[in-house]
N, C-alpha and C positions, 0 to 999 in steps of 0.2 A: 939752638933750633927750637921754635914755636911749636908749638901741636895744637891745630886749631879743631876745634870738636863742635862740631855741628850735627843737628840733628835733619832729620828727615825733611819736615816741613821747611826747612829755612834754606835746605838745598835745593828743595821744590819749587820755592820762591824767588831762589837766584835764578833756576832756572825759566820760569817764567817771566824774572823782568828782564834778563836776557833776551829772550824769545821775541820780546815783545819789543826792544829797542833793535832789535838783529832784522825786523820789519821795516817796509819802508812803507812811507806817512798814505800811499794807494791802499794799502793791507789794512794799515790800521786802521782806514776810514773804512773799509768794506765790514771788517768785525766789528765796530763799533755800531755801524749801519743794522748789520745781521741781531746783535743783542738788542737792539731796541725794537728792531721789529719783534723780536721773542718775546724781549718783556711787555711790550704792547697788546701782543696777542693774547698771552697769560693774566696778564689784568682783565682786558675785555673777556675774554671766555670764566674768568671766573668769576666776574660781577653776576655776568647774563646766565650761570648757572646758579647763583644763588637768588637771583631773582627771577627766574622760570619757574612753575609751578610742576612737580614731579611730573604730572601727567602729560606733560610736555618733551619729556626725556624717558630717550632710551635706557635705559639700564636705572641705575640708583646714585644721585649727586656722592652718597659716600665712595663709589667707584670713579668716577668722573671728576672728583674733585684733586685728587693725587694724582692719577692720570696727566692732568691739567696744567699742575703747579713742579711734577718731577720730572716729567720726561719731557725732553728737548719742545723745538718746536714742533714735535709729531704728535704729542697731547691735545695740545690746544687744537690743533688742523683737524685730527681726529674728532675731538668732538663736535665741533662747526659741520663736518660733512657728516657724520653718525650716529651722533649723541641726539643730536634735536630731530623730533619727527616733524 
């Protein structure tokens, strides 16, 4: 008898390419759809934050800028509607 020993990450891994072949090719185009628009947004709102001049923005780009680049697509939406006066 075998005893395979796997750690965490590589069961999390199984688990996700599981996941992700257990989709059908609708799914995966909708998430692959949804990531790009995310990454899209997160690049544009952090260019246009590094090249806006403070007085331009709400708060301080060092708040704005993690905001921005960590949290989902509600960072970037966030600043688009709040960030810039």
């Amino acid at each position: 008898m075998e005893v395979v020993n796997t750690t965490r990450f590589e069961t999390l891994l199984l688990d996700v390419r599981n996941s992700w072949s257990g989709m059908s090719a609708q799914e995966r185009r909708l998430i692959a759809s949804l990531a790009s628009i995310d990454l899209l947004g997160k690049i544009t709102a952090l260019v246009h934050l590094a090249r806006t001049d403070n007085r331009k923005i709400r708060g301080s780009k060092w708040v704005w800028g993690p905001a921005v680049g960590g949290v989902n697509m509600f960072g970037w939406i966030a600043y688009f509607l709040f960030g810039r006066k």
